[in-house]
C-alpha positions as CSV (number, residue, x, y, z in Angstrom):
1,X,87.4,47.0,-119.2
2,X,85.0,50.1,-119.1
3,X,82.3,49.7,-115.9
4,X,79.6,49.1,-119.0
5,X,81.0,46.0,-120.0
6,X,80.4,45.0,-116.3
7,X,77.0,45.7,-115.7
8,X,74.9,45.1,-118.7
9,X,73.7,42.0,-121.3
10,X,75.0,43.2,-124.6
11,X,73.3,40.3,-126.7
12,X,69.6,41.1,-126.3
13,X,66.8,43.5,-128.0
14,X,66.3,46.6,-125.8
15,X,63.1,49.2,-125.8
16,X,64.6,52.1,-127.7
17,X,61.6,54.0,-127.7
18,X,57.7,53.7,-128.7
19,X,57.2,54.1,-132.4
20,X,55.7,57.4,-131.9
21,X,59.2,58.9,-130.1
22,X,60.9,58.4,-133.8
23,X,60.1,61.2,-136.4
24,X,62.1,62.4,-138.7
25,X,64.3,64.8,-136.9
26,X,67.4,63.3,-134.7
27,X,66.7,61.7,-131.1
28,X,69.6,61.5,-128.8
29,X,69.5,58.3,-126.6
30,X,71.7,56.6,-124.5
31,X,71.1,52.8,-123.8
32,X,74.0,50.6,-121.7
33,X,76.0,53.8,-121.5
34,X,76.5,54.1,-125.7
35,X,75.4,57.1,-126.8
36,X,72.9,56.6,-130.0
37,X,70.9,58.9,-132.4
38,X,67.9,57.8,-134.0
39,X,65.7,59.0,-136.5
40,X,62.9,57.7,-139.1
41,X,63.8,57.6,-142.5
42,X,61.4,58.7,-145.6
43,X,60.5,55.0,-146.2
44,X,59.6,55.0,-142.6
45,X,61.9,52.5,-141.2
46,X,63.9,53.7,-138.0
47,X,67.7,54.5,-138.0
48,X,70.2,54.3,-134.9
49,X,73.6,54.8,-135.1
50,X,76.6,55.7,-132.8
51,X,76.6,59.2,-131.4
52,X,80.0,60.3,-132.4
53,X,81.3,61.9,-135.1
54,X,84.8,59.7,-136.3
55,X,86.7,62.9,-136.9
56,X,86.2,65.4,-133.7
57,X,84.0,63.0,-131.7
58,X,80.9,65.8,-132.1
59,X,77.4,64.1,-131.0
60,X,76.4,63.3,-134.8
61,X,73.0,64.9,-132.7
62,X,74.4,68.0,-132.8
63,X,74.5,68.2,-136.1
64,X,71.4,68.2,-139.2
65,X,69.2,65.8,-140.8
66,X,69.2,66.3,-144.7
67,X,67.4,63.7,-146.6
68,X,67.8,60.5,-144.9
69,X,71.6,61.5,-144.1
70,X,73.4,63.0,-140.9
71,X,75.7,65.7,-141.5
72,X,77.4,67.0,-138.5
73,X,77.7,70.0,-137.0
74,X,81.5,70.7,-136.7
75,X,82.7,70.2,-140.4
76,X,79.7,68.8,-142.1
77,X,80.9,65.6,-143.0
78,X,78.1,63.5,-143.4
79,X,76.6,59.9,-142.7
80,X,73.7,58.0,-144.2
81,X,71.6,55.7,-141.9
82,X,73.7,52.5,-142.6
83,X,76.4,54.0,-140.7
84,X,78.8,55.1,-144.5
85,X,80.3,58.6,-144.8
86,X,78.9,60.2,-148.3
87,X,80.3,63.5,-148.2
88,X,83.8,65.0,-146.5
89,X,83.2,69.0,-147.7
90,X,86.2,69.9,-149.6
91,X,87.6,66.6,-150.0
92,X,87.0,64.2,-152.7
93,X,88.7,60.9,-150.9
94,X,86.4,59.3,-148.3
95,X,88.4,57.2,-146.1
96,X,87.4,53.6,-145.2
97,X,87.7,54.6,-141.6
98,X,85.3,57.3,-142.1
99,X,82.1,55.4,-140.9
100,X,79.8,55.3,-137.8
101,X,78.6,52.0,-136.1
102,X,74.8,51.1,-136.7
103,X,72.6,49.2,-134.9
104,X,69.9,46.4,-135.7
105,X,66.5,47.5,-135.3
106,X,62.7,46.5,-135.7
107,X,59.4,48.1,-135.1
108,X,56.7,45.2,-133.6
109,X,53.5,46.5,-132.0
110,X,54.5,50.2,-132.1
111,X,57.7,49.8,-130.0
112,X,61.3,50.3,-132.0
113,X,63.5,47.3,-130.2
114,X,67.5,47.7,-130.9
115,X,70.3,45.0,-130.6
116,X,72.9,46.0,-128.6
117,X,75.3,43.1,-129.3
118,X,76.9,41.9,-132.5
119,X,74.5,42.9,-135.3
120,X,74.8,39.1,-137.0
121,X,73.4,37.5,-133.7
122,X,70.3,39.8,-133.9
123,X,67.3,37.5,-134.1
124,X,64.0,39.2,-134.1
125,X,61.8,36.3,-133.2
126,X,63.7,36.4,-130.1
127,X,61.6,40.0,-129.6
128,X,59.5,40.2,-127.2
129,X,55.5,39.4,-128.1
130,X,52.4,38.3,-126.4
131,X,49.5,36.6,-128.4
132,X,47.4,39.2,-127.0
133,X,48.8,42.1,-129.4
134,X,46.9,40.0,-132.1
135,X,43.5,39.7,-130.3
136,X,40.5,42.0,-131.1
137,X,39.8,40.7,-127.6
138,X,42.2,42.8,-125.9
139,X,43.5,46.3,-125.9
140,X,46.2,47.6,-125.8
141,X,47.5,50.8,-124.7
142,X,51.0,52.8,-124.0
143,X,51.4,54.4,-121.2
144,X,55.0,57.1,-120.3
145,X,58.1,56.4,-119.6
146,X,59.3,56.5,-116.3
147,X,62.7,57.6,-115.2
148,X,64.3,56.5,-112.0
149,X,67.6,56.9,-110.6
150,X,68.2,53.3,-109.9
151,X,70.0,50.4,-111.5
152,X,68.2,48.8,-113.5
153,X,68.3,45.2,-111.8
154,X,67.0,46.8,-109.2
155,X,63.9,47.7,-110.8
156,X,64.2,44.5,-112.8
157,X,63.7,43.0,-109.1
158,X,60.6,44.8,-108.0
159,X,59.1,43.3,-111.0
160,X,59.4,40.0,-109.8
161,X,58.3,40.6,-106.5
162,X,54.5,40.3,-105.3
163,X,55.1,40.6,-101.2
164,X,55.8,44.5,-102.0
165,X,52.8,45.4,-103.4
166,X,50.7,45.4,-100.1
167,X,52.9,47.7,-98.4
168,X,54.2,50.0,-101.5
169,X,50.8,50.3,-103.0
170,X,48.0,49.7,-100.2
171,X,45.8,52.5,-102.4
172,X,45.9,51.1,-105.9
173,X,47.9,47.9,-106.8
174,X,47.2,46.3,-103.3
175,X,46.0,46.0,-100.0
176,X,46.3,44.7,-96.2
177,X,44.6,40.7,-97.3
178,X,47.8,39.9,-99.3
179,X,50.4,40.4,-96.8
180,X,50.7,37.3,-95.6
181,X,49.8,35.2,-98.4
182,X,53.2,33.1,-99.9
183,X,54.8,33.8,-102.4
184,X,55.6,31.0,-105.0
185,X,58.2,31.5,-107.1
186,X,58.9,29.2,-110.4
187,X,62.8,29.4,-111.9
188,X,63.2,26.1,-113.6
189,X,62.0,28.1,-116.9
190,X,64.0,30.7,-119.3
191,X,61.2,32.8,-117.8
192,X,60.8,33.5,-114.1
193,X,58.2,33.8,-112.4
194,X,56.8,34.6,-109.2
195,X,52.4,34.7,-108.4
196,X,50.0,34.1,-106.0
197,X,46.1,33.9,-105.4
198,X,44.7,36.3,-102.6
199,X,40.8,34.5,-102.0
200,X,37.8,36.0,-100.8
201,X,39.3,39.2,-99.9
202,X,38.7,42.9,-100.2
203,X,39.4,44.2,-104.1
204,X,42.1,46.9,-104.7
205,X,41.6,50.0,-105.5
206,X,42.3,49.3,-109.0
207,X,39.5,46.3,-109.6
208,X,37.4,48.7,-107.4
209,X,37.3,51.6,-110.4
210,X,37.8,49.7,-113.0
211,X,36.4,46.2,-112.7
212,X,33.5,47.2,-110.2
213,X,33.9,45.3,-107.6
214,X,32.4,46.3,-104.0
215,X,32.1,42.8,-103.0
216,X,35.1,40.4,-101.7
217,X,37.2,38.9,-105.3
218,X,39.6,36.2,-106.1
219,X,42.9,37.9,-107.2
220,X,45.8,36.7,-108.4
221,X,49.7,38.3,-109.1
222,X,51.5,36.2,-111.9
223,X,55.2,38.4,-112.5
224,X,56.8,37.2,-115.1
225,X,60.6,38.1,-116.0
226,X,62.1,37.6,-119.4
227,X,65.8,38.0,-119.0
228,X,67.2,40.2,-119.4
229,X,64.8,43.1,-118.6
230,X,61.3,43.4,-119.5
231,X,58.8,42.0,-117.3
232,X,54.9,41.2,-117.6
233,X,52.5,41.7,-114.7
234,X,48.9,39.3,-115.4
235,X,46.6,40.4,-112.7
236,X,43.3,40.4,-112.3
237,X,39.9,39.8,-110.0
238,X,36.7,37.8,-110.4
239,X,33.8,37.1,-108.2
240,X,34.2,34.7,-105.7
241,X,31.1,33.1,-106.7
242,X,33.1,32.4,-110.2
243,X,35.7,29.9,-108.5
244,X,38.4,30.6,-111.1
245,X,41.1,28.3,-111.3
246,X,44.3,29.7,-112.7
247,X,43.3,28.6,-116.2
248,X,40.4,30.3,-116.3
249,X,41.7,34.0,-115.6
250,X,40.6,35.4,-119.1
251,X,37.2,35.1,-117.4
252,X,37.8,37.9,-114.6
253,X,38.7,41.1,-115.5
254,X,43.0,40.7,-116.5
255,X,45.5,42.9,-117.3
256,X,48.9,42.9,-118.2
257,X,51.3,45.4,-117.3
258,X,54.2,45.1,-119.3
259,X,57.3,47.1,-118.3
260,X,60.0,47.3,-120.7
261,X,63.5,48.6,-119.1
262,X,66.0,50.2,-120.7
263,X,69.2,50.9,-118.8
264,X,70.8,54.4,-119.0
265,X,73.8,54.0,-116.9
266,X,74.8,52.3,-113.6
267,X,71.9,54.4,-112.0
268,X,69.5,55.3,-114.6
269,X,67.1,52.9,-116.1
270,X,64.2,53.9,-118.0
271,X,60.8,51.9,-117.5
272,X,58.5,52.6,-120.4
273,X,55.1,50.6,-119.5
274,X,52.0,49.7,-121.1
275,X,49.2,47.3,-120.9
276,X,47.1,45.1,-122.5
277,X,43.4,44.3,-121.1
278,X,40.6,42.3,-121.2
279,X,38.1,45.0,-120.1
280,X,36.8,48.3,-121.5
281,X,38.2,47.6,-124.7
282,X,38.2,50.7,-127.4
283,X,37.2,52.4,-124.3
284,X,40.1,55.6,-124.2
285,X,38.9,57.1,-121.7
286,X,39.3,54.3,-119.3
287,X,42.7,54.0,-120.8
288,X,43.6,57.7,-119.5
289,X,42.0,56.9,-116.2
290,X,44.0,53.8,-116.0
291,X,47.1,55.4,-116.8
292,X,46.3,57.9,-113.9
293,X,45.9,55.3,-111.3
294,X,49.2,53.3,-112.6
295,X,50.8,56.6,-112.4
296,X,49.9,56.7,-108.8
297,X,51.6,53.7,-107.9
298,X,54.6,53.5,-110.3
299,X,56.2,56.5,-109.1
300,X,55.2,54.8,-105.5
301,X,57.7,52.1,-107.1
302,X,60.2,55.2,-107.9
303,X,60.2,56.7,-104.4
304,X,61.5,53.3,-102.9
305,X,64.0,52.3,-106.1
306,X,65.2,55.9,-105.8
307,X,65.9,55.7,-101.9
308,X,67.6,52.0,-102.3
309,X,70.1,53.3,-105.2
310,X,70.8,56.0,-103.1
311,X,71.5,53.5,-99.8
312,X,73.4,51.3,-101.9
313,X,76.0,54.0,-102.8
314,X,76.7,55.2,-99.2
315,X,79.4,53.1,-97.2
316,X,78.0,49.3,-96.5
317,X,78.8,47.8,-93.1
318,X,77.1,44.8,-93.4
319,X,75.2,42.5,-96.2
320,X,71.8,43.1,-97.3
321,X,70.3,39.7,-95.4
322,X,68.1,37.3,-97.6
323,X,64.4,36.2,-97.1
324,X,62.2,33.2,-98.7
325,X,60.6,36.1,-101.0
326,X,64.1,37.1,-102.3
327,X,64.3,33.8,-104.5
328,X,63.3,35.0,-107.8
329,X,66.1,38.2,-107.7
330,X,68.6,35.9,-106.4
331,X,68.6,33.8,-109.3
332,X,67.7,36.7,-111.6
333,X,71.2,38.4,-110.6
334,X,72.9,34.7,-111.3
335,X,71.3,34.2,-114.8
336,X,72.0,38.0,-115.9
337,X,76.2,37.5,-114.5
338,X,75.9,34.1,-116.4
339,X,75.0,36.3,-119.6
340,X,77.6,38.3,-118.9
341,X,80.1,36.6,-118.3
342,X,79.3,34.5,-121.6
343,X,79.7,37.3,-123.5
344,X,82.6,39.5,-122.4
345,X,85.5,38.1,-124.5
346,X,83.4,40.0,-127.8
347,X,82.3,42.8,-125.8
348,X,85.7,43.0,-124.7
349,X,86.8,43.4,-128.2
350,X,84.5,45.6,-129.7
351,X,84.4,48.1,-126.6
């Protein structure tokens, strides 16, 4: 069995890219270790298909895009974008073998999502979506994508994980008044999640710049996981005068950071993030200065990820030990093998 089959969830919609990635001209990607090409087709839909030519195993990439069809680069034997070969140069027959594998994929809120899995399990009201996308209310805004030399549960982790944020991020994200605040972590859902308030402390730097505070806040954490890789960050500040209850956090200034991973290979994941706000909406320019300050603090995240996937591949002498805090990724780790391991006699056969 190939080491991909071991590490990843095949049965689930992945980010392949923001709507704006796919033009029409071929994108190499590589998601789970397959190696894809993508493109977007005159009617505008989005193809992906297996990067591999069936007769000399040429990345189809490599190769042209005429029309809406994929003609490769070593003999020009050519593919449309459901996967059929149309034209063998020279050659009249067209073998049945003569095909590429295609993937499921759907555009929602200017993101393409792709089903890795068996294409007749592929349900797209299982993408993800927050009510918020539909609300003149918020606004929302893409930010990069950010690639890290790490596994991707790894990073799936630290996006369940509040108690970090004071120490990884004491400039932007968080500061000193959190660090010994608890932690309480909720896994009786399909979702997990992990929050806590911080009362009548100093604001971050964020809520600082952008929400205005100089004055002691309420702020809260709520991370949410949705298995089996794309997390959502709520947080937010208010006055303390405003005695917010959790209910009531659409009256402070919220955001949510949403992080959608995509795994690369063992040790490459690829975090494209966005959020959706509450605050300065149709404002742009807050948007860039927002993405400057998330910048900031994400590649704060990358530094440590980096240095841990690094650790983790040099001779172990002992076990990693566990703390209270560690609850959420300890289960996280026993729902993704359960996923796994649910699905391995197909992906066995299909590998």
């Amino acid at each position: 069995m190939s080491s991909a089959n071991n590490q990843y969830v095949h049965d689930a919609w992945y980010v392949a890219g923001w709507s704006s990635e796919f033009t029409h001209s071929l994108l190499p990607l590589m998601i789970l270790e397959q190696a894809l090409v993508g493109y977007r087709c005159a009617d505008g839909t989005v193809a992906i298909l297996e990067d591999r030519c069936p007769h000399r195993q040429l990345p189809l990439s490599k190769g042209q895009l005429h029309n809406d069809n994929i003609q490769c680069g070593y003999h020009g034997m050519t593919f449309n974008g459901q996967g059929q070969c149309v034209r063998i140069p020279g050659q009249d027959n067209i073998p049945s073998s003569a095909y590429v594998r295609t993937y499921p994929v759907h555009e929602k809120n200017n993101i393409v999502f792709i089903w890795m899995g068996e294409p007749d399990k592929a349900d797209t009201n299982a993408i993800f979506h927050l009510p918020q996308f539909d609300s003149d209310q918020w606004h929302a805004h893409q930010g990069d994508a950010l690639h890290l030399k790490a596994h991707y549960m790894n990073v799936a982790e630290n996006l369940v994980d509040p108690a970090h944020v004071s120490f990884v991020h004491p400039t932007t994200l968080g500061n000193a008044a959190s660090e010994d605040i608890e932690v309480h972590v909720d896994v009786d859902s399909d979702v997990l999640l992990a929050w806590r308030w911080i009362r009548d402390a100093p604001p971050v730097g964020f809520f600082q710049k952008f929400g205005g505070f100089d004055a002691n806040v309420d702020r809260w954490h709520y991370y949410y996981l949705h298995l089996p890789c794309t997390a959502v960050i709520d947080f937010g500040s208010a006055d303390v005068s405003a005695q917010l209850q959790e209910s009531e956090r659409d009256k402070g200034v919220r955001i949510f950071a949403l992080h959608f991973l995509t795994p690369v290979n063992e040790h490459y994941t690829i975090d494209r993030w966005m959020h959706l706000r509450n605050a300065a909406v149709g404002d742009e320019q807050a948007s860039e200065q927002m993405d400057a300050m998330f910048r900031i603090a994400f590649n704060e995240d990358k530094e440590i990820l980096e240095a841990i996937d690094e650790a983790e591949r040099a001779v172990q002498t002992r076990k990693p030990i566990r703390l209270a805090i560690d609850k959420g990724p300890i289960v996280y780790r026993r729902r993704i093998q359960s996923l796994i391991d649910g699905e391995r006699p197909e992906v066995e056969l299909h590998a």
